[in-house]
Every structure is written in structure tokens, then in C-alpha cells.
N, C-alpha and C positions, 0 to 999 in steps of 0.2 A: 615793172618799175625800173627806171633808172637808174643806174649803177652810177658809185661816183667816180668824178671822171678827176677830180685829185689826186697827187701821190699820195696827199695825207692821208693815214688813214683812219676811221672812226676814233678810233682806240686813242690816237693820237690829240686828237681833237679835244678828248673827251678830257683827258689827262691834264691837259693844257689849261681847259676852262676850271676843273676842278683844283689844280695848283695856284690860280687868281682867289680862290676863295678861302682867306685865311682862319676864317672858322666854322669852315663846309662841319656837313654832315659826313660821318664815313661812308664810304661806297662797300657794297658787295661783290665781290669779284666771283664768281662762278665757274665752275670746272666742270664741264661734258663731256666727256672719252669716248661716247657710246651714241650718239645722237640719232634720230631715226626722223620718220617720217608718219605723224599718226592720222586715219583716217578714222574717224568718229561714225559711226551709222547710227543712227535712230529708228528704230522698229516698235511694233505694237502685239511685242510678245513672241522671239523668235521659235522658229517651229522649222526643226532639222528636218533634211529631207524634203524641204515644201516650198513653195516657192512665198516670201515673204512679202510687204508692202515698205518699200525705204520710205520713210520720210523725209530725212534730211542727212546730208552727208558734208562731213570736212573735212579740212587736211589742213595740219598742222605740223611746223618742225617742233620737235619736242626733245625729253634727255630731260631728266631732273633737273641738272644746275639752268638750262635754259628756261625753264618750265616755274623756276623761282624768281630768275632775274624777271620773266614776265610780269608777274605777278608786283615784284618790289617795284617795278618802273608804273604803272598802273595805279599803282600806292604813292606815288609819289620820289621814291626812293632812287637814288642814284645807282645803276647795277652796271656791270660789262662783263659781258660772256668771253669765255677763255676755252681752249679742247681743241677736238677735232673737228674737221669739216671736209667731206669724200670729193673729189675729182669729179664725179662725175653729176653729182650733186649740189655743187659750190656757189654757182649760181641762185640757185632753190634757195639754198641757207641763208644768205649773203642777203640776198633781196629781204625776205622773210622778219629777220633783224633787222631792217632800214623799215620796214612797213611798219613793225613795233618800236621802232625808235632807239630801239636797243643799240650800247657800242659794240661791238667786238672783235677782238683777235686771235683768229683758228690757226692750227695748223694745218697744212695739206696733208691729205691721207690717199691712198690709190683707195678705187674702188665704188661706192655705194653706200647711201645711209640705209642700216636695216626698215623694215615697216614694222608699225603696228597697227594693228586694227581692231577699234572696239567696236565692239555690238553692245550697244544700250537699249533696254526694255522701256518704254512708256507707261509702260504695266507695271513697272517693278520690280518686275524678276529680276533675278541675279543678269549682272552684264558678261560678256564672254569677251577673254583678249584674244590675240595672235599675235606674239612676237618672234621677230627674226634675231638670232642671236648677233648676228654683225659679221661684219668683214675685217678679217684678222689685217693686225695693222705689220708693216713696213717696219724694218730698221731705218727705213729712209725718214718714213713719216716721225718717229720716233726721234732722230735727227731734227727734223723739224718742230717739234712738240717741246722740247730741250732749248731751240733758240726763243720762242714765245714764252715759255716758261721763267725764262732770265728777267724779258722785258715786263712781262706782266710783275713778279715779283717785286722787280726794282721801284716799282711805281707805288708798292704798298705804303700805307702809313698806319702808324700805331689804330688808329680808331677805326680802320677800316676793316674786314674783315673778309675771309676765305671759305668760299661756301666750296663742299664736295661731294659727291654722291651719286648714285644709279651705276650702274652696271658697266664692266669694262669688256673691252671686246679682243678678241686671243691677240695673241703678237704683244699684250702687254703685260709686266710683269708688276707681281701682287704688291710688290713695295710703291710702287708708285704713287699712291698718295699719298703712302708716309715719305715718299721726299717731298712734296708740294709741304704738307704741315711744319716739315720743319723748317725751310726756309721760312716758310710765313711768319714762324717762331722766330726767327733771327731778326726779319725786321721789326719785331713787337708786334704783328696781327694777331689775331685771335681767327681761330677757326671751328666750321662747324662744320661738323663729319654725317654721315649718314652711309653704313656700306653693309656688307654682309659676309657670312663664312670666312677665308683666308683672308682675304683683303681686308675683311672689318679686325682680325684681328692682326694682320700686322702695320695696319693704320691705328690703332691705340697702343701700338709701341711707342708713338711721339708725344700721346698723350694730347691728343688736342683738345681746344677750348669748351668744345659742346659735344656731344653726341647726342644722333636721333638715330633710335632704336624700333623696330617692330617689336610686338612684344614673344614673336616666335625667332627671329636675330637674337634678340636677348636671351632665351631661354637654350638656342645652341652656341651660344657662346661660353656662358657660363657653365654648359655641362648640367643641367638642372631642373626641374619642373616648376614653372611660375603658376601652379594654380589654384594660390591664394596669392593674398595680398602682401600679405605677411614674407611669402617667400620673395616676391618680386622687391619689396622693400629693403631685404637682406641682399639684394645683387645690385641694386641702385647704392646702395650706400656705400657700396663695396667698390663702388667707381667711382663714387667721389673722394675716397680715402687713396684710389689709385692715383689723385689728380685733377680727375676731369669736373672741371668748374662746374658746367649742368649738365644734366641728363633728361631725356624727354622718350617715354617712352608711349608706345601708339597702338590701338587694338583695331581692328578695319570697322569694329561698330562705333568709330571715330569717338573713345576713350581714350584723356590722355592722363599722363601722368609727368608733371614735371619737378625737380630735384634741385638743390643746390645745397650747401653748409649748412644754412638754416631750416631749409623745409622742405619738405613732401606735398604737391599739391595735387588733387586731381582733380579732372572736370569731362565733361561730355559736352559735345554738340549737336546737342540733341535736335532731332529734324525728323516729325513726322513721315513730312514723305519730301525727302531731298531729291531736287531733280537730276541728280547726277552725282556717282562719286568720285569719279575722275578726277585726277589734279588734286588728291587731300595732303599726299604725302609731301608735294611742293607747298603746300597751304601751309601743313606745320613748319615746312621750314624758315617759308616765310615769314610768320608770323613771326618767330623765336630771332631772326635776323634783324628784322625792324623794332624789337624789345633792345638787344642788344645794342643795336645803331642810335638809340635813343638813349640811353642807358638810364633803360627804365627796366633792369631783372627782375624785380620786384614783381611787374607787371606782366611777365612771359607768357604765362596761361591765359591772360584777358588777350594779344596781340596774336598766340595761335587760336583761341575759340573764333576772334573775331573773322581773319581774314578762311579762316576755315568755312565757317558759316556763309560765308558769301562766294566760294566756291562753291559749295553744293548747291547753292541757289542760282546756279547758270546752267544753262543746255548745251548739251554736247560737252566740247573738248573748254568752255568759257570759263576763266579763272577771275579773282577776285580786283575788282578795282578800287580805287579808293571811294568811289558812292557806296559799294555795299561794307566796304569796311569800316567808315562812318559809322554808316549803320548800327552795326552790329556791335561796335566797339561804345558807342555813344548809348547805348540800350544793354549794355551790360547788368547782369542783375547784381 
């Protein structure tokens, strides 16, 4: 694909059309520190040791906050990717966003996006990952990361919102998204978090808008055993008294539970036989992002069951667009 051959750059573009729109929708702005390259395999039941039948293979740039802006732009939703993007890799990334139409503004990083690679069953079986933990970043990069950070920030508006999450890669340190949230906070954004261990807790030192928790994240956070209802209820509560507006927490047999002043809700998405679980953790997020962008909270758990349900109904690495989110949303029970 064709690179563009302006100075302007997406970001810029994007920024410009949405400041003409005096009662736009908010945008979600997304944060990837860790980005990677994911290759999907499709097999009919892997068998170690042997040699197997691929069916289908892909490759996708991925990193959670990318992997939701997909998702939101799909949906309809205004998104622009923000993070890192490697040297040696730039090109890869750069195109890959122009192909989905996505805006973004990376920093440069020396080095290499990590890989993942999933093995998905056709059978059912449990799927198997491989990830690379990444290439430790630069004071240089990090210099870099600090000027996109200023300009992405500057461009916030109260209704718009800061999405953050997946894994950071060495060279950076653990406060790092608790200085993204609190800017965000400075211009009146609202933000949704999603992190883990040290980071996840010194990123709710700023207290941000949303959190989305596994419900094993939550249970070493809190120091504590979630295995009733009852307990997990006593740690949800206990974060919205800290501040945090809502709370969403998540079980891989894709159970959710979502939280605010008023209520406790839960729900499943329930699926037979989903063709895939890949992309769920971007799915909750995005759903909860496009509630929020709507400002319809009420609504939180119909916007994650929906766009959820229409991720597990894709092959391979396939995330929800706005036909299955229809769908699913419009046949709500």
C-alpha cells in the first residue's frame, strides 16, 4: 500500500475534520506501548510432536489499545491509535492502520515488534499462544513518546475518552499510565484502564474513569480469594468507594460483571460453540467505550455482551464490526 506522500499527517487530519464537527461524537484515543505482530494458525486439533494440517494463517498488527480502536472504527466509532511503533517494523504498522483506516500517531522505537502466534483448534480444544516479551525501549524512544504524548493530549476534549491497556515492554517505567490518566484528567477526559500487577496498581493511584479487571488481576490486587460472589462484590464496591466510576470485571468463560453507584450487573455470553476466543478482552473493552461515548451507562453490559458476541463469531484473528454488533445488540434478550 501506499504510504502518504503529505506532510500532514493522519493524526492531523483526523483532528482537523473532527474540530469542524461542533457536536461530533467523542473519540477514543488508544494507548499501545507493547505492539506485536500476530500470526493466527488454524489447525484440526494440534498434535505436538507431529506434523499438523494448517488451514489458514494470518497476520495481524495487534496490542490491545490497537486491537480496540479496530474494533470501534468497524463499529462505527471515531478511534486514533497513540504508543509505539519499532524501526524496523514502521512501515508494517504504518500501512496496516491506513488499510483499516485507522488514524495514528506512534512514536519511534529502535528495534522490532514482538510476535505472537496463536494456534486455534477447529475441534475446540484449548487454543495455545507464544508471545515475545518485546524490545526494551530507548531513553531516546521514550523522548519520543513524551512529544506525541503532549500532542495527542492537547487534542482531548471532555467527551472524548483515553483508552489504556496490555502489557508494557522493559525500558518503561510502571508510572507510565498513571501520567497519561492524569493529564487526561486535567483536560476533563475520562479514562479506561485495563493493566495488571505493579502497573495496574500504580495506575489507580490517579484513579481513573473505568477499570477492566480479569477476575485473577482482581483477586491479586486486592490480596484476597474471589471464590464467591459475595467476595468479589466486597472488592468491586470497595473500588467504587476508592472513586472509580465503573468497574468491569471478566472470567475467560467470557462472564461479566459490571459495577457502578447504583448497581451490580452480571451477564454471560453464552456461545455454544464460539468460533474463536481471540480479541474478547478488546471486545469488553470496546463495548464499555461505545456505552460510554454514547452516554448510555445504563446500557454497559448490552454494548460489551453485544460487540463480544460478534467477536467470537469470527475466524481467526476477526473482530466485531458493526453487522454483527447490530446483530447482537438489536436481539438482545
Amino acid at each position: 500500500m501506499e504510504m502518504l506522500k503529505s506532510k500532514k499527517t493522519m493524526w492531523e487530519k483526523f483532528y482537523r475534520t473532527m474540530e469542524k464537527q461542533e457536536d461530533r461524537r467523542g473519540c477514543a484515543v488508544t494507548l499501545t506501548l507493547n505492539p506485536c505482530m500476530t500470526e493466527t494458525l488454524v489447525v484440526d486439533g494440534l498434535k505436538a510432536g507431529q506434523e499438523n494440517e494448517l488451514y489458514t494463517m494470518t497476520a495481524d498488527v495487534g496490542g490491545l489499545g490497537i486491537e480496540v480502536s479496530r474494533i470501534l472504527s468497524g463499529c462505527g466509532y471515531a478511534s486514533l491509535c497513540t504508543g509505539f511503533e519499532f524501526s524496523t517494523d514502521k512501515k508494517t504498522q504504518e500501512q496496516f492502520m491506513q488499510m483499516l483506516k485507522l488514524p495514528f500517531h506512534f512514536a519511534e522505537a529502535e528495534g522490532k515488534m514482538r510476535s505472537v502466534v496463536k494456534i486455534l483448534n477447529k475441534n475446540g480444544d484449548p487454543s495455545t499462544i507464544m508471545k515475545e516479551k518485546g524490545w526494551k525501549i530507548s531513553q531516546t524512544a521514550l523522548n519520543n513518546l513524551e512529544k506525541k504524548r503532549k500532542k495527542v493530549i492537547s487534542g482531548l476534549k471532555p467527551d472524548d475518552l483515553l483508552v489504556i491497556g496490555g502489557s508494557v515492554p522493559a525500558g518503561v517505567s510502571e508510572d507510565i499510565y498513571r501520567s497519561w490518566i492524569s493529564e487526561a484528567k486535567q483536560k476533563g477526559s475520562r479514562t479506561v484502564l485495563c493493566a495488571e500487577g505493579s502497573i495496574l496498581k500504580e495506575s489507580l493511584k490517579e484513579t481513573p474513569y473505568a477499570v477492566v479487571f480479569s477476575m485473577n488481576s482482581l483477586a491479586e490486587y486486592k490480596g484476597c480469594s474471589l471464590d464467591t460472589e459475595e467476595n468479589v462484590d466486597i472488592c468491586v464496591k470497595e473500588l467504587l468507594q476508592e472513586g472509580i466510576a465503573v468497574v468491569c470485571v471478566y472470567t475467560d468463560q467470557h462472564e461479566i460483571l459490571v459495577a457502578d453507584e447504583k448497581n451490580i450487573i452480571r451477564g454471560k455470553a453464552y456461545e455454544k460453540d464460539p468460533v474463536c476466543n481471540c480479541g474478547a478482552l478488546a471486545s469488553i473493552m470496546a463495548g464499555m467505550c461505545m456505552a460510554l461515548i454514547c452516554k448510555k451507562e445504563e446500557n454497559i453490559m448490552d454494548y460489551i455482551l453485544a460487540v463480544l458476541k460478534g467477536t467470537l463469531h469470527k475466524p481467526g484473528n476477526g473482530m466485531c464490526t458493526q453487522t454483527e454488533f447490530e446483530k447482537y445488540f438489536n436481539h438482545r434478550s
